[in-house]
N, CA and C of each residue as an Amber inpcrd file, in Angstrom:
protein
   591
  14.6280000 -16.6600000  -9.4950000  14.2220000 -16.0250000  -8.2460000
  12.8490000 -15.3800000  -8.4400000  11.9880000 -15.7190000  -7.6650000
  10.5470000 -14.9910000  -7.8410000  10.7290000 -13.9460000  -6.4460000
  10.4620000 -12.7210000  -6.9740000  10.1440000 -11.5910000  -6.0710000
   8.6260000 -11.0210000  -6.5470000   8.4240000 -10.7570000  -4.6180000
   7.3300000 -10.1750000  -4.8700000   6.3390000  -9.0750000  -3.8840000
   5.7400000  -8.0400000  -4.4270000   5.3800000  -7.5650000  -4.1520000
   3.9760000  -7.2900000  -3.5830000   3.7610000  -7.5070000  -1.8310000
   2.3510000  -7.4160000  -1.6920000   1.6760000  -6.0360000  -1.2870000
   0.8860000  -5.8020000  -1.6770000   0.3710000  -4.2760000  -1.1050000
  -1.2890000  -4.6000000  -0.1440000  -1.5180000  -3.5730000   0.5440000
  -2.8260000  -3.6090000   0.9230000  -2.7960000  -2.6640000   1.6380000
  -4.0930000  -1.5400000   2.4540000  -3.8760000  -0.8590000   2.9670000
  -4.5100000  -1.4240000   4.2520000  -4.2480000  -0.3390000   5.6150000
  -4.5360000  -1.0140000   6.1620000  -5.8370000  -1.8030000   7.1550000
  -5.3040000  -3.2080000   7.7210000  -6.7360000  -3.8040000   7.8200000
  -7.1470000  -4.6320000   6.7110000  -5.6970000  -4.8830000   5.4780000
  -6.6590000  -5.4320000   4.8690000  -5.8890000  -7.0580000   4.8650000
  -5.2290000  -7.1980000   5.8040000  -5.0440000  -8.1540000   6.1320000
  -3.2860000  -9.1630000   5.8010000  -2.8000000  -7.9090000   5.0010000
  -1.5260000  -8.2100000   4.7440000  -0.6860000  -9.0960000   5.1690000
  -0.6040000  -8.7510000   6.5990000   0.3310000  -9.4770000   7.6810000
   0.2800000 -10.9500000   7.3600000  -0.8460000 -10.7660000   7.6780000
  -1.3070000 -12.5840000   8.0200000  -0.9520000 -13.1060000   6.6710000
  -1.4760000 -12.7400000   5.2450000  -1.3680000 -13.4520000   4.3990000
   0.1530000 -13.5530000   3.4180000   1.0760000 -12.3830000   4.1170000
   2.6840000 -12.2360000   4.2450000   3.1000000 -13.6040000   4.3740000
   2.5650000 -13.9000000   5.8070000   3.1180000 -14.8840000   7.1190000
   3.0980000 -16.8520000   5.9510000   1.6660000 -16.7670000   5.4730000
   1.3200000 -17.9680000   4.6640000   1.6420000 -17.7890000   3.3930000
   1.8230000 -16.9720000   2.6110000   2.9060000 -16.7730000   0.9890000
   3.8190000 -17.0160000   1.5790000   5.0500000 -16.6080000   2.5400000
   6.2080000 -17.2040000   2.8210000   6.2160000 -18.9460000   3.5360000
   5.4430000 -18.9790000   4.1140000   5.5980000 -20.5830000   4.4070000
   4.9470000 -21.3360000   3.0000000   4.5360000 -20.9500000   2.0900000
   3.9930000 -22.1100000   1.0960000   5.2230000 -22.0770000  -0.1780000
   5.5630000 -20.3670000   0.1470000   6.3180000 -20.4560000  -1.0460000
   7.6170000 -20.3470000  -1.4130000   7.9790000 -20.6240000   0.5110000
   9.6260000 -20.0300000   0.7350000  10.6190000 -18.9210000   0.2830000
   9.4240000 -17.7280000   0.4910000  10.4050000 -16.3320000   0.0880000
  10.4510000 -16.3220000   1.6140000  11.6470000 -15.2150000   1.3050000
  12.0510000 -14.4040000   2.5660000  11.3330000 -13.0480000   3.0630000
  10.6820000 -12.9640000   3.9180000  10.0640000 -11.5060000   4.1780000
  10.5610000 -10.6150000   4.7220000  10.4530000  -9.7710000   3.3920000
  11.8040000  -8.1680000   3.5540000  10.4870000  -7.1930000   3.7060000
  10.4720000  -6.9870000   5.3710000   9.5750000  -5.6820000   5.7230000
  10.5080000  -5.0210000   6.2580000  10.4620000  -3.7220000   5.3320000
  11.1740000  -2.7330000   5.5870000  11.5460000  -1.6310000   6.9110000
   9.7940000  -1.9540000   7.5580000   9.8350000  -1.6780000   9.0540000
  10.9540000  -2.4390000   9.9380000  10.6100000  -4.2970000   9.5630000
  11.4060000  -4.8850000  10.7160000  13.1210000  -4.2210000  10.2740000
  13.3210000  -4.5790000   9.0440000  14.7860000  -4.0090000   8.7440000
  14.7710000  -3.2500000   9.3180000  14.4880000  -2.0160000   9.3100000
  14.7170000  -0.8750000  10.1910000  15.1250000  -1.1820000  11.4050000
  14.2700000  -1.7630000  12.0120000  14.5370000  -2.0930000  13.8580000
  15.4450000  -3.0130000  13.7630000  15.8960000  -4.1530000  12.6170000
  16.9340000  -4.7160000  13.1200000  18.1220000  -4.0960000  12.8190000
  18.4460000  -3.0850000  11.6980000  19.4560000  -2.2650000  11.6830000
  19.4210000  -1.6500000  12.6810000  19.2000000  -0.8160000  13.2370000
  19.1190000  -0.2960000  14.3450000  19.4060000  -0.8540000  15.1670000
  18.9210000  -1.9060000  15.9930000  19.6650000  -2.8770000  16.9100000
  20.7880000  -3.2370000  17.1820000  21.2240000  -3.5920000  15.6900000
  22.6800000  -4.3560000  15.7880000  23.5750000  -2.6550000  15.9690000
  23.1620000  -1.5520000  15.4980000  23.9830000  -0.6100000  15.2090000
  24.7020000  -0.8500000  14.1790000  24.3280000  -1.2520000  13.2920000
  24.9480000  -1.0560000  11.5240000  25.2510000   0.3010000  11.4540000
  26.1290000   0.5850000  10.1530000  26.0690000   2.1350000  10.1260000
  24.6580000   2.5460000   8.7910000  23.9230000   1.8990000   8.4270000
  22.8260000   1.7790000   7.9970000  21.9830000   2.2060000   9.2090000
  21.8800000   1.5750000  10.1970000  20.8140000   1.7090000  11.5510000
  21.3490000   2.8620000  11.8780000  22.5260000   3.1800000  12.0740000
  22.6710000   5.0080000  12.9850000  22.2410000   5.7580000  12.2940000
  22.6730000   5.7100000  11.0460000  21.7240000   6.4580000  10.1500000
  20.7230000   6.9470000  10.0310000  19.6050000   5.8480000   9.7150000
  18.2930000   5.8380000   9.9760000  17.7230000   6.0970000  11.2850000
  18.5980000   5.9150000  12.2030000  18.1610000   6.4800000  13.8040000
  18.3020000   7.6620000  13.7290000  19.9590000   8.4370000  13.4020000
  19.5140000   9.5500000  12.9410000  18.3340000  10.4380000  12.6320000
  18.0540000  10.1440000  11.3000000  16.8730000  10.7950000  11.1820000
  15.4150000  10.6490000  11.7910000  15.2780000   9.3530000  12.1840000
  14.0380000   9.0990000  12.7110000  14.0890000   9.7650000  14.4490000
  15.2570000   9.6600000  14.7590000  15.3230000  10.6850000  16.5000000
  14.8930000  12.3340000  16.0800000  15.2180000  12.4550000  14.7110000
  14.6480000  14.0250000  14.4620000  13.3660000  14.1180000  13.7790000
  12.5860000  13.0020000  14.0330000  11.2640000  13.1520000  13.4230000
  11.2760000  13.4850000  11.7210000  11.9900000  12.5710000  11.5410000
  12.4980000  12.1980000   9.9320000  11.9940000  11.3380000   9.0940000
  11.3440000  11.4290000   7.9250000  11.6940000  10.3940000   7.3190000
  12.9270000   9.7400000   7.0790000  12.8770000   8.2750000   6.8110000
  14.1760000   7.5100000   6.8040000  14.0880000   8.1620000   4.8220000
  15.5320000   8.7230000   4.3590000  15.7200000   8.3440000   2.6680000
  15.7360000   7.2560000   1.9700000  15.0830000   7.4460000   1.0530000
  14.9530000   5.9030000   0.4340000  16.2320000   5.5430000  -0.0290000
  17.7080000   6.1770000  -0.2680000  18.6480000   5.3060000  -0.3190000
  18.9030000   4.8470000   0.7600000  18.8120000   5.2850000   2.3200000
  19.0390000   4.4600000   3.0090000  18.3250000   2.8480000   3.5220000
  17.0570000   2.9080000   2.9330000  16.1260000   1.5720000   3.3410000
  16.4840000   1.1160000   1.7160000  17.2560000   1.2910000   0.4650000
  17.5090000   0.6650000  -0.5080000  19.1510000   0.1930000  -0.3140000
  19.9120000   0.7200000   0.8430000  21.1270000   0.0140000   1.2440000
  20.3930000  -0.7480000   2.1220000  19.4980000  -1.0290000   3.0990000
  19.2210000  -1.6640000   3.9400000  18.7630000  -3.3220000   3.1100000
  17.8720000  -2.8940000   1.9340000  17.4590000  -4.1570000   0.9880000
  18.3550000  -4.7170000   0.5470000  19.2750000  -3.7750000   0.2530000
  20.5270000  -4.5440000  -0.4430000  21.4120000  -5.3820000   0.5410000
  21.6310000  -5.0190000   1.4980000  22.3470000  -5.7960000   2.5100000
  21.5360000  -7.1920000   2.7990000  20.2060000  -6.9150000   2.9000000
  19.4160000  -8.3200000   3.1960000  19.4060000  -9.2100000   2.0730000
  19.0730000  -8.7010000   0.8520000  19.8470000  -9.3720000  -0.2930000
  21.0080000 -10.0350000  -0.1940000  21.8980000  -9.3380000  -0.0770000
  23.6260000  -9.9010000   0.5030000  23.5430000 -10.9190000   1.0550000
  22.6840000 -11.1690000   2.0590000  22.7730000 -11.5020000   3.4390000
  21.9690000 -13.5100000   3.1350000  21.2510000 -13.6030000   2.0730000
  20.0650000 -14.5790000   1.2340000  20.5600000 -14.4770000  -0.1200000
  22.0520000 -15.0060000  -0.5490000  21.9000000 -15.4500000  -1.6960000
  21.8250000 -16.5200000  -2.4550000  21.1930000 -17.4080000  -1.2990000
  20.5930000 -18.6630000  -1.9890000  19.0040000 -18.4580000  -1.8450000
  18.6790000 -17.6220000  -1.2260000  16.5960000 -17.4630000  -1.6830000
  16.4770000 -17.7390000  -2.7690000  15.1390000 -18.4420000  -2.7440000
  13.9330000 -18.5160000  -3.5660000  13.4410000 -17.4170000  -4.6290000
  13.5280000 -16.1880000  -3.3350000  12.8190000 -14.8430000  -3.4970000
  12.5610000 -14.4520000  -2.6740000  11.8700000 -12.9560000  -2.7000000
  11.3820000 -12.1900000  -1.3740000  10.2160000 -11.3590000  -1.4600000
   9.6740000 -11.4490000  -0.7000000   8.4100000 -11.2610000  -0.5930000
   8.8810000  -9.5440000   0.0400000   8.2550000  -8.6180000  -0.7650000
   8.5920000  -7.1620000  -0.2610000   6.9400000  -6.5920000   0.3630000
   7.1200000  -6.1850000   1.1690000   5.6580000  -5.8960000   2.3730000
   6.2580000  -4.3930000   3.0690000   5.2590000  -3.2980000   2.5250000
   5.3850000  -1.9950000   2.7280000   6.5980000  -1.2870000   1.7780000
   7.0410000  -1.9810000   1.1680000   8.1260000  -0.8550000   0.3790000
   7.9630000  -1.9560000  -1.3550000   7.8210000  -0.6400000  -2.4130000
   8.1900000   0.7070000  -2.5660000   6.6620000   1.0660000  -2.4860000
   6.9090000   2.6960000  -1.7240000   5.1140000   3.0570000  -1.2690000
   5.2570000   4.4870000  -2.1060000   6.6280000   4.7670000  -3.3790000
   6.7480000   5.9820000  -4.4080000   7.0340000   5.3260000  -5.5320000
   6.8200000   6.2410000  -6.3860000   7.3800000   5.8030000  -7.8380000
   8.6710000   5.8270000  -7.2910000   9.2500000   6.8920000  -6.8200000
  11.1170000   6.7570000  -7.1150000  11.1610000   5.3500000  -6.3260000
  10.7760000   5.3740000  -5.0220000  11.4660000   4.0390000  -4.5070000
  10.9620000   2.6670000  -5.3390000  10.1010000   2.9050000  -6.2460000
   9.9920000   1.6260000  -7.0140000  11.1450000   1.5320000  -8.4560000
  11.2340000   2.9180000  -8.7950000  12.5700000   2.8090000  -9.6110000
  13.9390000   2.3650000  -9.0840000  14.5370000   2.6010000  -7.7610000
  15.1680000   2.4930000  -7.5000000  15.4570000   1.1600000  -6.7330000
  14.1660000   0.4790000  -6.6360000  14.4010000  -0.8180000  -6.3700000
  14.8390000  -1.8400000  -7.3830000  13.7800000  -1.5440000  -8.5330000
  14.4960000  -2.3100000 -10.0750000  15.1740000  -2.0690000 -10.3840000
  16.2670000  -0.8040000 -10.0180000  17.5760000  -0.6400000 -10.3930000
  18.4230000  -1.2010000  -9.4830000  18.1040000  -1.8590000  -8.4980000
  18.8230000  -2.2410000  -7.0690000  18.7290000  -4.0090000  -8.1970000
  17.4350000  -4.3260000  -8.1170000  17.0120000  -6.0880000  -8.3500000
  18.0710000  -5.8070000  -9.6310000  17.7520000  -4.8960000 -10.6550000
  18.6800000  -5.2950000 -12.2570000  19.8710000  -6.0290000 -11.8860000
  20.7220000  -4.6270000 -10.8030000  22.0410000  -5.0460000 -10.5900000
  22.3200000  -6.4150000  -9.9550000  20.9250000  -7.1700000  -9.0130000
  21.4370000  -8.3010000  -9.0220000  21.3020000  -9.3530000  -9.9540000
  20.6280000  -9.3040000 -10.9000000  20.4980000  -9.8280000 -12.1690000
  19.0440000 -10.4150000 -11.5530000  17.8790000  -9.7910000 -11.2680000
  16.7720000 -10.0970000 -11.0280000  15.6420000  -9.1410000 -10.9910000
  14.3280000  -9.0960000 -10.8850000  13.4620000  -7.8570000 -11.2390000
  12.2080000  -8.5930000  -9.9330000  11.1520000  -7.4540000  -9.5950000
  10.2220000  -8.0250000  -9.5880000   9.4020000  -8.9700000 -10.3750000
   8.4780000 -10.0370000 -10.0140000   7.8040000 -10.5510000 -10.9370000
   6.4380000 -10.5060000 -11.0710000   6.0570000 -10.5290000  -9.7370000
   4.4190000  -9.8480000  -9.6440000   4.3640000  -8.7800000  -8.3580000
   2.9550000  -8.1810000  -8.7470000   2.5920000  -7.3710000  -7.5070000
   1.3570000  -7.4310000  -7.8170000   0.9680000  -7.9100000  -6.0290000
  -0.7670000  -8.5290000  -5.6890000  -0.9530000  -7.2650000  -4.9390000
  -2.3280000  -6.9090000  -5.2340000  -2.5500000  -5.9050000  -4.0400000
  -3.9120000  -6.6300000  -3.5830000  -4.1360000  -6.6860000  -2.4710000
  -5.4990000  -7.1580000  -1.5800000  -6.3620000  -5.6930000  -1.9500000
  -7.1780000  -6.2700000  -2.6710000  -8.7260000  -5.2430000  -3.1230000
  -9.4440000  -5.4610000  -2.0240000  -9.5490000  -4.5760000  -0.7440000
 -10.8530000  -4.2820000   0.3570000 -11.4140000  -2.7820000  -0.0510000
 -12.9810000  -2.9860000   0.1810000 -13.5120000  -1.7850000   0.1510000
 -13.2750000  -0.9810000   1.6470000 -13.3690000   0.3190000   1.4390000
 -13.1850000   1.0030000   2.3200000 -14.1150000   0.8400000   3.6230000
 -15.5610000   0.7410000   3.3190000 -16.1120000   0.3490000   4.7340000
 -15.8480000  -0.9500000   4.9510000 -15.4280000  -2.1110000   4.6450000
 -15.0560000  -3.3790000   5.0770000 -14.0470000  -3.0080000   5.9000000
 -12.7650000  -2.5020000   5.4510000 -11.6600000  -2.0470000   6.2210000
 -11.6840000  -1.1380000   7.3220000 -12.6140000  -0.3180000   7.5990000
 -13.1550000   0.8190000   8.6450000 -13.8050000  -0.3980000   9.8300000
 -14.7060000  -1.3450000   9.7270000 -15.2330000  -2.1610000  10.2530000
 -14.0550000  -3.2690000  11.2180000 -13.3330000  -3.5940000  10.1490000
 -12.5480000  -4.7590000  10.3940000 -11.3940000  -3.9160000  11.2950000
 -10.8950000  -2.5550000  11.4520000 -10.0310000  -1.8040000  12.4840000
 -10.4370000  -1.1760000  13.4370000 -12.0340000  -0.8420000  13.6840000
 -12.7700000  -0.3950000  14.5070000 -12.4680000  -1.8810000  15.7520000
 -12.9890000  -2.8700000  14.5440000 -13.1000000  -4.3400000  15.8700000
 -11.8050000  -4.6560000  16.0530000 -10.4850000  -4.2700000  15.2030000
  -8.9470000  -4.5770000  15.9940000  -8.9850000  -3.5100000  16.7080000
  -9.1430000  -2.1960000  16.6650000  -8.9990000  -1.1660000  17.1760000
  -9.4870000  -2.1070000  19.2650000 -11.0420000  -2.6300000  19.2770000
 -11.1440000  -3.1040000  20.2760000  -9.7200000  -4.3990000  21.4870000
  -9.3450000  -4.3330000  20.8640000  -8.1790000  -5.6640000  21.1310000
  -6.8840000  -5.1860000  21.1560000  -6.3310000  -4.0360000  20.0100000
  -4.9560000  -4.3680000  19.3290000  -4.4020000  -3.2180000  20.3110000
  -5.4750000  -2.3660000  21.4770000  -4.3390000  -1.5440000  22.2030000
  -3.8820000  -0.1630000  20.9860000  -4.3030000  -0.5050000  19.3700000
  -3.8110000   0.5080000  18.9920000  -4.5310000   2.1850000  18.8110000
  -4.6470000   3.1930000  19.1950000  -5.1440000   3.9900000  19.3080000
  -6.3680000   4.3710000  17.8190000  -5.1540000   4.6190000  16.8940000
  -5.3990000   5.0480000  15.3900000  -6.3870000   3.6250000  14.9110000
  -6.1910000   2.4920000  15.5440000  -7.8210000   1.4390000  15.2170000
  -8.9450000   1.5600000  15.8260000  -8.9200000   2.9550000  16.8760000
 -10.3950000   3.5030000  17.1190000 -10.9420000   4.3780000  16.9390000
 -10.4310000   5.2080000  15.3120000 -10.8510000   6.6100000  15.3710000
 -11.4160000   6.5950000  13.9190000 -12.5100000   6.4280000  13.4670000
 -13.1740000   6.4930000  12.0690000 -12.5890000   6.8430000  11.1500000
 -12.2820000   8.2320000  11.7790000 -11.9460000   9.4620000  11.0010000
 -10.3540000   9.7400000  10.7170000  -9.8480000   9.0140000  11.7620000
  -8.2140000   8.6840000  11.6260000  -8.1600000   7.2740000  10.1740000
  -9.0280000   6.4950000  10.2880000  -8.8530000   4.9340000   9.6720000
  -8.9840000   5.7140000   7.9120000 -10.2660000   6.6380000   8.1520000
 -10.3990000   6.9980000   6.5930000  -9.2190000   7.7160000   6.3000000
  -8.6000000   8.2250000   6.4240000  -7.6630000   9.5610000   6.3030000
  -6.1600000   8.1470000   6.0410000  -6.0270000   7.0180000   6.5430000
  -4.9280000   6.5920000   6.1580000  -5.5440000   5.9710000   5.0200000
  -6.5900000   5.2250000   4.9640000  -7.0200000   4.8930000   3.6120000
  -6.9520000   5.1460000   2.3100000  -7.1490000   6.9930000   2.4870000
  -6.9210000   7.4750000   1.5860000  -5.2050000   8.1940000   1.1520000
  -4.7550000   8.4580000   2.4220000  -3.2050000   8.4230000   2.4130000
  -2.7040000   7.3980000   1.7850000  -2.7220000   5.7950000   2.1540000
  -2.4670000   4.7870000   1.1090000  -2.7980000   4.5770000  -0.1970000
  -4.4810000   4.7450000  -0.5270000  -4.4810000   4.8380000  -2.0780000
  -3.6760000   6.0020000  -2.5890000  -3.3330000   7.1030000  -2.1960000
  -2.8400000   8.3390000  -2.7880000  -1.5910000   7.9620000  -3.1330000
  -0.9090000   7.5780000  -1.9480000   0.7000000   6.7790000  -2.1580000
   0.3170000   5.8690000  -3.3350000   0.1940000   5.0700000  -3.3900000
   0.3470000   3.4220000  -3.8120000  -0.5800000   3.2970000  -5.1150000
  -1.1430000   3.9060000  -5.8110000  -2.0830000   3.9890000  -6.7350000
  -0.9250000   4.5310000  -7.7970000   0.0840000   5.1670000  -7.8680000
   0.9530000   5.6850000  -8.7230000   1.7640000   4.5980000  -8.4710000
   2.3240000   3.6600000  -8.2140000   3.2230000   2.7460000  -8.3130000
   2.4180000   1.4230000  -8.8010000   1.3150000   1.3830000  -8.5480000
   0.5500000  -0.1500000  -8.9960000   0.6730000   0.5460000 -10.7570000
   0.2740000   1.8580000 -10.7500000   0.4320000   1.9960000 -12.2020000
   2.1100000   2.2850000 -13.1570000   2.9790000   1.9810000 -11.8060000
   4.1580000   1.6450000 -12.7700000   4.2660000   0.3010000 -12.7100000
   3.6570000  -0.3920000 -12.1570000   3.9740000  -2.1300000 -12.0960000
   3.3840000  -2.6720000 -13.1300000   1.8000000  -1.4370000 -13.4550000
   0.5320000  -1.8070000 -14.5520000   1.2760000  -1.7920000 -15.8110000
   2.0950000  -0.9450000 -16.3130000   3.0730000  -0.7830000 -17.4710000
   4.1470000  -1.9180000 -17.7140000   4.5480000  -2.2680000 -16.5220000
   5.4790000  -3.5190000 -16.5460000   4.8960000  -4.8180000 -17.0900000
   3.1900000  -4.7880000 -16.6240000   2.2810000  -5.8230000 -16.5010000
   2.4080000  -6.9710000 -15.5000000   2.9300000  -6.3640000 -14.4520000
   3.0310000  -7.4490000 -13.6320000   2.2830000  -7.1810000 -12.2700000
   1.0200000  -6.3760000 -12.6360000   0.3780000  -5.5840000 -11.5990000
  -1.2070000  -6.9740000 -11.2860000  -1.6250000  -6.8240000 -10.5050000
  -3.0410000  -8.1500000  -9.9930000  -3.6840000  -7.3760000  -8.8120000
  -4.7530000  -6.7770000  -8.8200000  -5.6850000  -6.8220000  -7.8350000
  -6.1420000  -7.6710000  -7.3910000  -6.3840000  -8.5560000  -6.3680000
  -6.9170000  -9.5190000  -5.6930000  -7.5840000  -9.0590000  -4.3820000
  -9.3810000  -9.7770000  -4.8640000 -10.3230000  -9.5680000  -4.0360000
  -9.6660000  -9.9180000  -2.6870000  -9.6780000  -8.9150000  -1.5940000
  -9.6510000  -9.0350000  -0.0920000 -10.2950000  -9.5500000   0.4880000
 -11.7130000  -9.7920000   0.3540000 -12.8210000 -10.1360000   1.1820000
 -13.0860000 -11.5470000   1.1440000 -13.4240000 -11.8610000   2.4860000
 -13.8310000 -13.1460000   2.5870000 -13.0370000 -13.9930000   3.1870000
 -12.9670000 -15.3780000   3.2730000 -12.1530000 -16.0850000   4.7080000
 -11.0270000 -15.8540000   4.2750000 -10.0450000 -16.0190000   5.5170000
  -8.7610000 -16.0910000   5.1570000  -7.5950000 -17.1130000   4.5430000
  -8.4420000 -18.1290000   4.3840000  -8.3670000 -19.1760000   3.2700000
  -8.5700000 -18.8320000   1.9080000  -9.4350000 -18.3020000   1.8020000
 -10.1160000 -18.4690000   0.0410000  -9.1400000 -17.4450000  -0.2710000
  -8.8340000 -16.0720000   0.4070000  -8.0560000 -15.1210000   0.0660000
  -6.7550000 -15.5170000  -0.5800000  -6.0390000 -16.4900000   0.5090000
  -4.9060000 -16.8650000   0.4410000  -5.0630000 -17.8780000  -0.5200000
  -5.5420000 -18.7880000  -1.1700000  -5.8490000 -19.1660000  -2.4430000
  -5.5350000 -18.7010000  -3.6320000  -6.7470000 -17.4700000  -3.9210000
  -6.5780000 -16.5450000  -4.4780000  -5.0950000 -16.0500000  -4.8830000
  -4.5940000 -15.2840000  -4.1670000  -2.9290000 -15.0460000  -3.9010000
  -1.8590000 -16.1120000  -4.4980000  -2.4090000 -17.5080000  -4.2300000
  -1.6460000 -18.3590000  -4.3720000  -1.5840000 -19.2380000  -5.9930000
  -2.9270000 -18.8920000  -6.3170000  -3.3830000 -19.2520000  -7.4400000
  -2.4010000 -17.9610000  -8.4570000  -2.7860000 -16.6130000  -7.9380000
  -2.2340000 -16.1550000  -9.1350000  -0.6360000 -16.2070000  -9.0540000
   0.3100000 -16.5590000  -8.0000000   1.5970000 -16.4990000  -7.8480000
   1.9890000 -17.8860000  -8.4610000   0.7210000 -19.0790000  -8.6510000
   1.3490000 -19.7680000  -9.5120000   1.2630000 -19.8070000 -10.6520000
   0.2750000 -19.3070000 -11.4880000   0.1230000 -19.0110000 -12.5130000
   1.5850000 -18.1740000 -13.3170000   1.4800000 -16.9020000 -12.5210000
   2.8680000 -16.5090000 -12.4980000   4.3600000 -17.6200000 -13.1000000
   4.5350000 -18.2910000 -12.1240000   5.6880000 -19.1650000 -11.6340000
   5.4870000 -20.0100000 -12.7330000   4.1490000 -20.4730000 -13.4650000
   4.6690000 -21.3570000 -14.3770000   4.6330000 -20.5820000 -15.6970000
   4.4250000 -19.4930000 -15.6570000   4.6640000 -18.3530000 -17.1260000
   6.4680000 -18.3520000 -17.1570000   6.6240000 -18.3710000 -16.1980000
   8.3870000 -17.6520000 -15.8420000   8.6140000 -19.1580000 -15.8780000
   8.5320000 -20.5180000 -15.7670000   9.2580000 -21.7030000 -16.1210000
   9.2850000 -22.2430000 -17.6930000   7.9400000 -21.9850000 -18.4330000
   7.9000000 -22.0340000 -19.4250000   8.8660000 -20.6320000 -20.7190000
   9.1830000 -19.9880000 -19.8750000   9.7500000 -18.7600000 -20.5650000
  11.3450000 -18.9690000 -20.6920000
């Protein structure tokens, strides 16, 4: 099973290159957001939960979005793998995910993060900001402030992945081809370390 972990902050293009790692490489994409809304939907007792707290202006607990993984796990046990997009964004929730993967007798195997510089990414949400309807993609000063909210998060977990050695910065910039290349090149590189092993 190849699992894997993509990071980027935002604007730097994640989504899209989520969307094409899962069609080339047939993982399943476990975004922890959509889980959310589809627990919630169905009314799991996972989703009341997490409604719970989020109706009180809550964070959701990370055991509850680590029962939520686990159920989607449950749910795909003939995958490939899964492609994890926005979670773990702490050290604990990254411990507690490899203690989630151990128990299924599986681990992460890489984690790519999309390398954008900060004014590339300010640029590139200013011009979604024009289109996407979203407020927080027209405010400079809002875009820097998550920027740095994300490196602050996510800079302590690339360096528990860095210890594992299964950590890859990958240049962001440039078409959305060559990127996805990039990505694809090092996930196979990967894939044939772990066949030969």
């Amino acid at each position: 099973m190849f699992n894997l972990i993509l990071f980027g902050p935002p604007g730097s293009g994640k989504g899209t290159q989520s969307e094409k790692i899962v069609d080339r490489f047939g993982l399943i994409h476990l975004s922890t957001g959509n889980l959310l809304r589809q627990e919630i939907s169905e009314k799991t007792p996972l989703g009341l939960e997490a409604k719970n707290f989020m109706d009180k202006g809550q964070l959701v607990p990370d055991e509850v979005v680590i029962g939520m993984i686990d159920s989607c796990l449950e749910k795909h046990p003939e995958a490939q793998g899964f492609l994890f997009d926005g979670f773990p964004r702490t050290i604990a929730q990254a411990e507690a995910l490899d203690k989630l993967l151990a128990l299924k007798k599986t681990a992460i195997s890489k984690v790519l993060a999309l390398d954008v510089s900060e004014d590339e990414l300010v640029r590139r949400l200013l011009e979604r900001g024009k289109t996407s309807g979203r407020s927080d993609d027209t405010d400079e000063s809002i875009i820097r402030k998550r920027f740095s909210v994300y490196k602050g998060e996510t800079e302590p977990v690339a360096t528990h992945y860095e210890k594992q050695d299964k950590f890859e910065r990958i240049p962001g910039e440039g078409s959305v081809n060559d990127i996805f290349q990039k990505l694809s090149s090092a996930i196979e590189k990967k894939n044939e370390v772990a066949a030969q092993s």
